[in-house]
KEVEX-191043 format. One record per residue: residue number from 1; residue in three letters; x, y negated, z of N, C-alpha, C in turn. Coordinates in steps of 0.1 Angstrom, whole numbers. Example, Ala and Ser with C-alpha at 12.3 -4.5 7.8 and 13.67 -1.06 7.14 Angstrom:
2
- n; res; n_u; n_v; n_w; ca_u; ca_v; ca_w; c_u; c_v; c_w
- 1; ALA; 132; 57; 78; 123; 45; 78; 132; 33; 78
- 2; SER; 128; 22; 71; 137; 11; 71; 129; 0; 79
//
This chain:
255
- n; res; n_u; n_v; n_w; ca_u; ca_v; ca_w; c_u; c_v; c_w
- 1; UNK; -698; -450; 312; -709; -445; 320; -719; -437; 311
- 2; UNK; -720; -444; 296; -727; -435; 289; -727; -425; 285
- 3; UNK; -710; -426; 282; -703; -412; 277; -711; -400; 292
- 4; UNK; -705; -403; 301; -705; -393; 313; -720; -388; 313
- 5; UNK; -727; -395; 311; -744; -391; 313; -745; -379; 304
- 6; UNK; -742; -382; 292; -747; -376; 275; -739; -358; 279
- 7; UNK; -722; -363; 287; -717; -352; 288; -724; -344; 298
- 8; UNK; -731; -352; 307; -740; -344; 322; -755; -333; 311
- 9; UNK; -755; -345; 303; -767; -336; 299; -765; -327; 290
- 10; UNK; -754; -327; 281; -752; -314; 272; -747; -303; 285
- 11; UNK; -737; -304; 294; -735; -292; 300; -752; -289; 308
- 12; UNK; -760; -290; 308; -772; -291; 312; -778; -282; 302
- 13; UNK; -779; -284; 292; -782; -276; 281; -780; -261; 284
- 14; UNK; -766; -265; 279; -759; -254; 277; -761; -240; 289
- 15; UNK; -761; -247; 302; -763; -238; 313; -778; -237; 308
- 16; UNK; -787; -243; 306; -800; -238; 308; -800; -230; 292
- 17; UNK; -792; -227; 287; -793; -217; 276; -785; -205; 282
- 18; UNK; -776; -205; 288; -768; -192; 292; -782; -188; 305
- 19; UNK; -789; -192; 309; -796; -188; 320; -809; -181; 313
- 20; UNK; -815; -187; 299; -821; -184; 290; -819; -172; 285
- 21; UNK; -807; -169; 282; -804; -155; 271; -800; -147; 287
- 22; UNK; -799; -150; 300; -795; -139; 310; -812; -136; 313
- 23; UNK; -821; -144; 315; -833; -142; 314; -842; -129; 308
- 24; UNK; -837; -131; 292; -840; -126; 284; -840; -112; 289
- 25; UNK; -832; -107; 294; -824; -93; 295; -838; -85; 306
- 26; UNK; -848; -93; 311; -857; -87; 322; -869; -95; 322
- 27; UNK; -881; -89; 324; -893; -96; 320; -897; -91; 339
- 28; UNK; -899; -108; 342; -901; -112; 355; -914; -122; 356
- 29; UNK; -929; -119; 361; -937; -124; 358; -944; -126; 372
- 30; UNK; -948; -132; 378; -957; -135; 391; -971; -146; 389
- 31; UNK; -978; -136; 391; -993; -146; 390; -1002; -140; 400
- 32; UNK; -1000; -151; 414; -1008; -150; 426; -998; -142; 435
- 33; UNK; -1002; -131; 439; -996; -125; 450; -990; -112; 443
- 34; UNK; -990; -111; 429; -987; -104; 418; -972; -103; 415
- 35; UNK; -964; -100; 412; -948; -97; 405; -945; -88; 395
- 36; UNK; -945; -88; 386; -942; -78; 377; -927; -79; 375
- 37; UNK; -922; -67; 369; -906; -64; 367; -905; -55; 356
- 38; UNK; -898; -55; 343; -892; -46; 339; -884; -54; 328
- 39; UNK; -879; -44; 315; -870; -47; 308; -877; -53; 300
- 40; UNK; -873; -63; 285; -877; -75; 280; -874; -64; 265
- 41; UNK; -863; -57; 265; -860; -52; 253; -854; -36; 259
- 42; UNK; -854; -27; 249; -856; -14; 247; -859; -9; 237
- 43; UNK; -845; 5; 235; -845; 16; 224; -853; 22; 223
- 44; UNK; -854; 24; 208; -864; 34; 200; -866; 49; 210
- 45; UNK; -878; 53; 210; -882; 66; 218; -876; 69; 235
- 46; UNK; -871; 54; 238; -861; 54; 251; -877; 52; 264
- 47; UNK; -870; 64; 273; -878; 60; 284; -875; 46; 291
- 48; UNK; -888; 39; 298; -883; 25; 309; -894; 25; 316
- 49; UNK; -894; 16; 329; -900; 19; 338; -906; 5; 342
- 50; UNK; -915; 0; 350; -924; -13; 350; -924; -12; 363
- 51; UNK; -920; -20; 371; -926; -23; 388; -936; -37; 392
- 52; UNK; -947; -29; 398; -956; -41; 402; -957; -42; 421
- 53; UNK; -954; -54; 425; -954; -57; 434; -963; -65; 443
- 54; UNK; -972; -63; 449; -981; -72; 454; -982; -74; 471
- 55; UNK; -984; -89; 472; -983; -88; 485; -991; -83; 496
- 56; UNK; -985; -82; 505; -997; -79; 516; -1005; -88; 521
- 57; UNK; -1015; -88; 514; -1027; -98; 520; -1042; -87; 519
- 58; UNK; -1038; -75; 511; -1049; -66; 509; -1054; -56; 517
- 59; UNK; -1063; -53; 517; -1067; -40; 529; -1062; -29; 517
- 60; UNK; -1067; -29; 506; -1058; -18; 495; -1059; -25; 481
- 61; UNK; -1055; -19; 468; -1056; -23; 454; -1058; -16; 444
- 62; UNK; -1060; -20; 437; -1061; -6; 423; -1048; -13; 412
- 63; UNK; -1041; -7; 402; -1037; -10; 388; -1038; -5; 382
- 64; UNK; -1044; -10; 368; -1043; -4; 358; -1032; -10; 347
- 65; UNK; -1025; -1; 337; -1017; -3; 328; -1025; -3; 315
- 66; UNK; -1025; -9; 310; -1028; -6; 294; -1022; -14; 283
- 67; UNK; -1020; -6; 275; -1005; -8; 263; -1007; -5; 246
- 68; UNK; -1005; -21; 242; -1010; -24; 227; -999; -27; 221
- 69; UNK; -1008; -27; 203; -993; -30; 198; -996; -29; 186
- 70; UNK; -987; -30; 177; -992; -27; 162; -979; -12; 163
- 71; UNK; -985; -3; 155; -975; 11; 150; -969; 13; 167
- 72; UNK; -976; 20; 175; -973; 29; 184; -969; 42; 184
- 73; UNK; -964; 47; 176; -963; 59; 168; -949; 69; 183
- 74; UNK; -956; 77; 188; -946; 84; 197; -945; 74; 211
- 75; UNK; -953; 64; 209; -955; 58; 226; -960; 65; 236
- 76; UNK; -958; 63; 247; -964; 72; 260; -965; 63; 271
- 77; UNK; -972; 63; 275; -991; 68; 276; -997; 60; 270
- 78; UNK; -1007; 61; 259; -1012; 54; 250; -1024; 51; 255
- 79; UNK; -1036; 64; 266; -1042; 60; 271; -1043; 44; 281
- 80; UNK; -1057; 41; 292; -1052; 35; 304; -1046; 46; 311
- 81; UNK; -1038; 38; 323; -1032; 47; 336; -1036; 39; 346
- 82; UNK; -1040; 46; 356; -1048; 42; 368; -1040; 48; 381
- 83; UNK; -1041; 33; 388; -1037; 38; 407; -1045; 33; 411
- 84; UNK; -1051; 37; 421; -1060; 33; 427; -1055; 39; 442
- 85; UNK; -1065; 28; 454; -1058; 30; 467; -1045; 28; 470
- 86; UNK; -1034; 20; 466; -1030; 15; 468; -1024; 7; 479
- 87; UNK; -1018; 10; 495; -1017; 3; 505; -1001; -5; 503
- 88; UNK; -992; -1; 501; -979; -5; 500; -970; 3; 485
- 89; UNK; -968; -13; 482; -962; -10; 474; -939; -9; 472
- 90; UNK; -933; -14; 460; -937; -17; 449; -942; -3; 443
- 91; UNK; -955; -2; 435; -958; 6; 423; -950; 4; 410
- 92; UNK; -945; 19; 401; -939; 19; 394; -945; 30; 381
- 93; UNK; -949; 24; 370; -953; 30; 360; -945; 33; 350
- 94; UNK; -940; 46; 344; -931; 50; 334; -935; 51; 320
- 95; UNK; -930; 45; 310; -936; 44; 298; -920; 49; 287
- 96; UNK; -929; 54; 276; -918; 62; 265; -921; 51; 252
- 97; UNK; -909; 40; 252; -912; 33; 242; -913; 45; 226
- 98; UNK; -921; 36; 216; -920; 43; 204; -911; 47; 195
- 99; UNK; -913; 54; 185; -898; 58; 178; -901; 49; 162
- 100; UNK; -907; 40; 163; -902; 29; 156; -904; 12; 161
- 101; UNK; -898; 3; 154; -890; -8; 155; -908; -18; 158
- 102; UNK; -911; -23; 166; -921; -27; 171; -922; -35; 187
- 103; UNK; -936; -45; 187; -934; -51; 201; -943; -43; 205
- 104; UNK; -947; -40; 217; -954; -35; 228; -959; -48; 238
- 105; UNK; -970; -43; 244; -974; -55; 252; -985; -46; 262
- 106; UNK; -979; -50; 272; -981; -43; 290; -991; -52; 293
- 107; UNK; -1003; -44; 299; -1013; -55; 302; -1011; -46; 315
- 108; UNK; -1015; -56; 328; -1012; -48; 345; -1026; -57; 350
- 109; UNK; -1034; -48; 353; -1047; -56; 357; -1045; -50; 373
- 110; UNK; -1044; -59; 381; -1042; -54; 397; -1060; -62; 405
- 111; UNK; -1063; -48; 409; -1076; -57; 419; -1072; -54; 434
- 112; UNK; -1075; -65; 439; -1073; -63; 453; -1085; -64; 461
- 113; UNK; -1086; -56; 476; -1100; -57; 482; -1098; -58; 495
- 114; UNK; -1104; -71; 494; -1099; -76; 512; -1108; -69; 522
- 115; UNK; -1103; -73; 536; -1111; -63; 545; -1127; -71; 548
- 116; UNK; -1127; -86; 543; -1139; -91; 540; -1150; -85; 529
- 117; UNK; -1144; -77; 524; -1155; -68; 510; -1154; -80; 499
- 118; UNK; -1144; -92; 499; -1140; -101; 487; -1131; -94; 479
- 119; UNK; -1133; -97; 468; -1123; -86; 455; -1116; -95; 448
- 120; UNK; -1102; -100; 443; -1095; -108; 436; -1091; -99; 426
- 121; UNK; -1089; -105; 414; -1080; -96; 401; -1069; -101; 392
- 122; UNK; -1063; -102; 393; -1051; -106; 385; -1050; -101; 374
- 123; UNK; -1041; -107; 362; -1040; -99; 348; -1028; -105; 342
- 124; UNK; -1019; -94; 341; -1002; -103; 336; -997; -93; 321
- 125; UNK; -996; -98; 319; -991; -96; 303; -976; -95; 299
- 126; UNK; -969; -84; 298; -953; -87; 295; -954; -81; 280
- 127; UNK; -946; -85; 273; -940; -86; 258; -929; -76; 259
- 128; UNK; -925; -65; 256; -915; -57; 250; -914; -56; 237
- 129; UNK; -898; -61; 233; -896; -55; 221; -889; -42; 219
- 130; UNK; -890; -35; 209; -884; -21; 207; -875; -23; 195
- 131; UNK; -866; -20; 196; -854; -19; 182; -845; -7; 182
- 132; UNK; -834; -5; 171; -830; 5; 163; -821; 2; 179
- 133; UNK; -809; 15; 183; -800; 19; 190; -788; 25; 182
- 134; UNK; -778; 17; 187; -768; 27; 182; -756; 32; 187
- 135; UNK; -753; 43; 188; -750; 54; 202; -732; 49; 200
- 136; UNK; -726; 45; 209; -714; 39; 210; -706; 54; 226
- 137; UNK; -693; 53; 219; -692; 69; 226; -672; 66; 230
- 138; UNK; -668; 72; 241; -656; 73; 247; -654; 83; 250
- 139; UNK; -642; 90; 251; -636; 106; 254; -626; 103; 267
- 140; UNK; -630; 104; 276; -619; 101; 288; -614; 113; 296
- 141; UNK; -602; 111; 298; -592; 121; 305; -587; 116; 317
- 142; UNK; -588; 133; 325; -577; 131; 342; -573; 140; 346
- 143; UNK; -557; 137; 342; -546; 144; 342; -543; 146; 360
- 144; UNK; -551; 137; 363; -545; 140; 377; -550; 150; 383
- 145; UNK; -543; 150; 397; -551; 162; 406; -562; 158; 414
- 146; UNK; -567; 145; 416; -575; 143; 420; -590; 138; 409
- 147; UNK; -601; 138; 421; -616; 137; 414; -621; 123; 414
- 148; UNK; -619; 118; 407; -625; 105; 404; -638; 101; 400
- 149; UNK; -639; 92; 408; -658; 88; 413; -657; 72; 405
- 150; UNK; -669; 69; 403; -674; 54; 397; -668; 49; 389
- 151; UNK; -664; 57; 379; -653; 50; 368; -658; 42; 360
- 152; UNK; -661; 29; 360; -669; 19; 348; -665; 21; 338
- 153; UNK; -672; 25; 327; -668; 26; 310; -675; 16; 305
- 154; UNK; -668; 5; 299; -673; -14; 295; -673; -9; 281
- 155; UNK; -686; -13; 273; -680; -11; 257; -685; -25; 251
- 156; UNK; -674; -28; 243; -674; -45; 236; -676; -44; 221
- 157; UNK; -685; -45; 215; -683; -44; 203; -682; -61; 195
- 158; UNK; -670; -62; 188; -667; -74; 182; -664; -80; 193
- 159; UNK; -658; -77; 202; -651; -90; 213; -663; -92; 223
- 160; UNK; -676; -87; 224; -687; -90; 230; -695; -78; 237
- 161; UNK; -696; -82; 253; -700; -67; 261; -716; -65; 254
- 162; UNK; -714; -50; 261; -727; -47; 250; -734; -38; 260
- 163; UNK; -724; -34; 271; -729; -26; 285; -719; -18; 289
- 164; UNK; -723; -10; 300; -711; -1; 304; -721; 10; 312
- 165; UNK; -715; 21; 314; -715; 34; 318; -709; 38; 335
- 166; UNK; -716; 42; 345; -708; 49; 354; -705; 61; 353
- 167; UNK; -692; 69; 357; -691; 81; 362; -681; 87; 361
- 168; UNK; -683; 102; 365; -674; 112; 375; -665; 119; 365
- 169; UNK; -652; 123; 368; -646; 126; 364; -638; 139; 370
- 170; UNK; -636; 153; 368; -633; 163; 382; -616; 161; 375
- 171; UNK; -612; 167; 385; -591; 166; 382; -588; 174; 367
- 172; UNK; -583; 169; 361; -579; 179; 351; -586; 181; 347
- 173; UNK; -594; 172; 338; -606; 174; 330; -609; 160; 319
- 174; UNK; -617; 163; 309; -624; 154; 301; -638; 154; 304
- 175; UNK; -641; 141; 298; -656; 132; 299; -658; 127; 288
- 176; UNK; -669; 137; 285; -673; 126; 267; -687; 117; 276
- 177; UNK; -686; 101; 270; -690; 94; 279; -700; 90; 266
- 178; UNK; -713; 87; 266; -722; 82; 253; -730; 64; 261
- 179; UNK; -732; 56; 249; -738; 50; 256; -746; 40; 245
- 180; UNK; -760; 43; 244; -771; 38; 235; -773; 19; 237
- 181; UNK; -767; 14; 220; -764; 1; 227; -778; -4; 218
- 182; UNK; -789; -13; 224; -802; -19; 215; -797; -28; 208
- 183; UNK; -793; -22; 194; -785; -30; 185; -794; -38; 177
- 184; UNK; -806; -32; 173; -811; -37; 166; -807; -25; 151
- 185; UNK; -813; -34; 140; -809; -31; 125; -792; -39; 124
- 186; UNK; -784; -36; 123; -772; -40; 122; -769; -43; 106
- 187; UNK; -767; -56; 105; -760; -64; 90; -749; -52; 85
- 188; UNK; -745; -56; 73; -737; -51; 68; -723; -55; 67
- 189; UNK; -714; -45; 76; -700; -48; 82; -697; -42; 90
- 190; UNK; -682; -47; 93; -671; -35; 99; -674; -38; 115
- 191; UNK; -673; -32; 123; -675; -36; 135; -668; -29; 146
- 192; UNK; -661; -36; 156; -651; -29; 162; -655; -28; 176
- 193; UNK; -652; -12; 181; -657; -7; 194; -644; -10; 202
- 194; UNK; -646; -15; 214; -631; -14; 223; -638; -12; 236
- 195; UNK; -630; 0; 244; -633; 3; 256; -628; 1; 268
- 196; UNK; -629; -4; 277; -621; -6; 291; -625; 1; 303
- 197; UNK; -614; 6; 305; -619; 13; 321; -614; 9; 332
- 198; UNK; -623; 7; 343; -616; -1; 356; -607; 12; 367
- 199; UNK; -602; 20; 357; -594; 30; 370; -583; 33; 358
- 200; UNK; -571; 27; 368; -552; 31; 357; -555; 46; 358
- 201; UNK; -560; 57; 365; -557; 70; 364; -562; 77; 352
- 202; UNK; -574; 76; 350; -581; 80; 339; -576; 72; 327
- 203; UNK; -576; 77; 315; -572; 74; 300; -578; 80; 287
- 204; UNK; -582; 71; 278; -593; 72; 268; -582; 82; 260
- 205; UNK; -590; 92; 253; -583; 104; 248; -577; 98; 231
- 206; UNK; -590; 89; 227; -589; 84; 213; -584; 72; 215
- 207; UNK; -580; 67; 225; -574; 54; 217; -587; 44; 226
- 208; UNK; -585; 33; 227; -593; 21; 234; -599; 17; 226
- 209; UNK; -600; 15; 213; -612; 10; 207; -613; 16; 191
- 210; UNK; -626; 20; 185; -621; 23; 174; -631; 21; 164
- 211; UNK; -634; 16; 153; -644; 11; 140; -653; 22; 133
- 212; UNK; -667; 10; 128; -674; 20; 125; -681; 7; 113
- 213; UNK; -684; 13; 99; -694; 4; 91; -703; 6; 91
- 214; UNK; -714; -2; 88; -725; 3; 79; -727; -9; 67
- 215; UNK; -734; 3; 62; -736; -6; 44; -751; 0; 41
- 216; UNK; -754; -13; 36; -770; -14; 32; -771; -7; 17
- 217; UNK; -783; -5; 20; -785; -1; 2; -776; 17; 1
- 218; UNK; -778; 19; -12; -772; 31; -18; -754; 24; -20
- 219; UNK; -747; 38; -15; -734; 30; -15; -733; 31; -28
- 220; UNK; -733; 41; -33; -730; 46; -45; -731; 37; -59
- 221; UNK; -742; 31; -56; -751; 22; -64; -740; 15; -73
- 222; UNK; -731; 10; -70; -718; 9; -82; -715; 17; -93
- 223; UNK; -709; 26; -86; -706; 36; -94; -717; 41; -104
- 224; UNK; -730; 45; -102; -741; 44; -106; -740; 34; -119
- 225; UNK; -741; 20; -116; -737; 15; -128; -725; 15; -135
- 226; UNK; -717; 17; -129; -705; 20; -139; -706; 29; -146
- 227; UNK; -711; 39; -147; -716; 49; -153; -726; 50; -163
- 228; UNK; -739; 40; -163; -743; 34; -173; -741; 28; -183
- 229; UNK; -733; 20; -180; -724; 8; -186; -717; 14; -195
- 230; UNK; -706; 23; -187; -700; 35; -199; -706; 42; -209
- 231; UNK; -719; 49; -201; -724; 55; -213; -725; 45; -226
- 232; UNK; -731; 37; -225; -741; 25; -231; -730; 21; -240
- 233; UNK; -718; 18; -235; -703; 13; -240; -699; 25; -256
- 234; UNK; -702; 40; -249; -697; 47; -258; -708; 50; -270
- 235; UNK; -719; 51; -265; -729; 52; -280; -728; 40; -285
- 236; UNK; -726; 28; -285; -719; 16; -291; -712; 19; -300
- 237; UNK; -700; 25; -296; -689; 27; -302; -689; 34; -312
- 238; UNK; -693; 49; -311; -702; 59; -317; -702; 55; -329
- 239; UNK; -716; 48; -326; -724; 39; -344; -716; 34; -349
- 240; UNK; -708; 22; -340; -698; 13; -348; -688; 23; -357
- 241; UNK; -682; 35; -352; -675; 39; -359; -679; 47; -371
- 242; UNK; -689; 57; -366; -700; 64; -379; -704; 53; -388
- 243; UNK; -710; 39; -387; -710; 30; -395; -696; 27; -404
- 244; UNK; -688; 26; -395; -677; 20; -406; -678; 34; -414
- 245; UNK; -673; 47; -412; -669; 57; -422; -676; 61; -432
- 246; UNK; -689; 55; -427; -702; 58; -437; -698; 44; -449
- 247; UNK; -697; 35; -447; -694; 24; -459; -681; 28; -463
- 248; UNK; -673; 32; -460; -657; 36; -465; -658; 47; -473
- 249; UNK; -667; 58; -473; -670; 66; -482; -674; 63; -493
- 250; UNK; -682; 52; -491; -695; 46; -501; -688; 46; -516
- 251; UNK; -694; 55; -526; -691; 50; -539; -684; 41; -545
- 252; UNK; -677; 31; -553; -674; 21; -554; -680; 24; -574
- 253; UNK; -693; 15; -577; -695; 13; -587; -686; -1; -596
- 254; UNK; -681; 4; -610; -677; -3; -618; -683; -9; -629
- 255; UNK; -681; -21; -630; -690; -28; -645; -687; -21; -656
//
């Protein structure tokens, strides 16, 4: 009976951590009659979009956006942004994350004004992080005679989805297909792209999956030393030898 409990409570875990990291993926916030919506994470200089939802209990409302941070460099709109009047929503404010590696933080000040002349204000706070992207890309072909619609392009990097792509493909044509994955700064290593398409008609031009490194630091940086090393090696040797021939010359005095 013990055993069974301990196992009830690890799969308990476990689901409230896969529910956790699916969480992660969308910043979902409600305070009062308030909803906020958007993404939790987002590429460098990448547009995204924020919906605020409030209920109907108001005769009208105002929102304001305003957006802090440390190094906002290339953010948009840096000002406040203002709606005002307000009868039906959801409202949707568009923002240009920055073009460097930083959090952002969405302040949504909603006032509402009843038809009593009573005013309520809410104030919700979401957290965006911004990170490095790195653009993951498929070449697809269709030999057929027909035009193919909704083709899902899935890209896995290391055995793990990373997102996918829709789209159109006309008869007898190619699709260079791009797809910006928020990678972050990526460690140093081989990493392997594999693509799956959900239509047998269409076929990847290069091949279903194919590798890409990156390496930290100066590659070179070896070689670099090896080449000091050498030098350093040969003026060594240099002396050593100019020394010996210099004593082997040397006079030899007799008593």
């Amino acid at each position: 009976m013990r055993t069974l409990i301990v196992s009830l409570i690890i799969i308990a875990l476990i689901a409230g951590s896969v529910l956790a990291v699916g969480a992660n993926a969308t910043n979902q916030t409600t305070t009062g009659p308030v909803t906020v919506t958007g993404p939790s994470t987002v590429a460098i200089s990448s547009n995204f979009s924020y919906s605020i939802n409030v209920q109907q209990i108001f005769k009208n409302y105002s929102i304001t956006m305003i957006i802090s941070g440390y190094n906002l460099t290339g953010a948009s709109p840096i000002s406040p942004t203002y709606r005002t009047d307000i009868r039906a929503g959801p409202t949707v404010f568009n923002v240009t994350a920055p073009s460097v590696e930083t959090t952002m933080r969405l302040l949504f000040q909603v006032t509402g004004y009843m038809t009593n002349g009573q005013t309520f204000v809410y104030n919700t706070t979401s957290k965006v992080t911004v990170k490095q992207y790195t653009t993951l890309k498929a070449t697809i072909n269709n030999t057929s005679d027909f035009n193919l619609t909704a083709i899902n392009v899935t890209f896995n990097v290391n055995g793990k989805y990373v997102g996918s792509e829709l789209v159109n493909v006309s008869s007898h044509a190619t699709k260079n297909v791009s797809y910006d994955w928020v990678s972050g700064e990526l460690p140093t290593g081989v990493y392997t792209v594999s693509i799956i398409l959900n239509n047998s008609i269409a076929n990847l031009q290069n091949g279903n999956s194919y590798t890409f490194q990156i390496q930290s630091g100066n590659p070179y940086a070896i070689y670099i030393y090896i080449g000091i090393v050498a030098f350093f090696a040969i003026i060594i040797a240099v002396l050593f030898i100019a020394s010996y021939y210099a004593r082997k010359r040397r006079p030899k005095w007799k008593k």
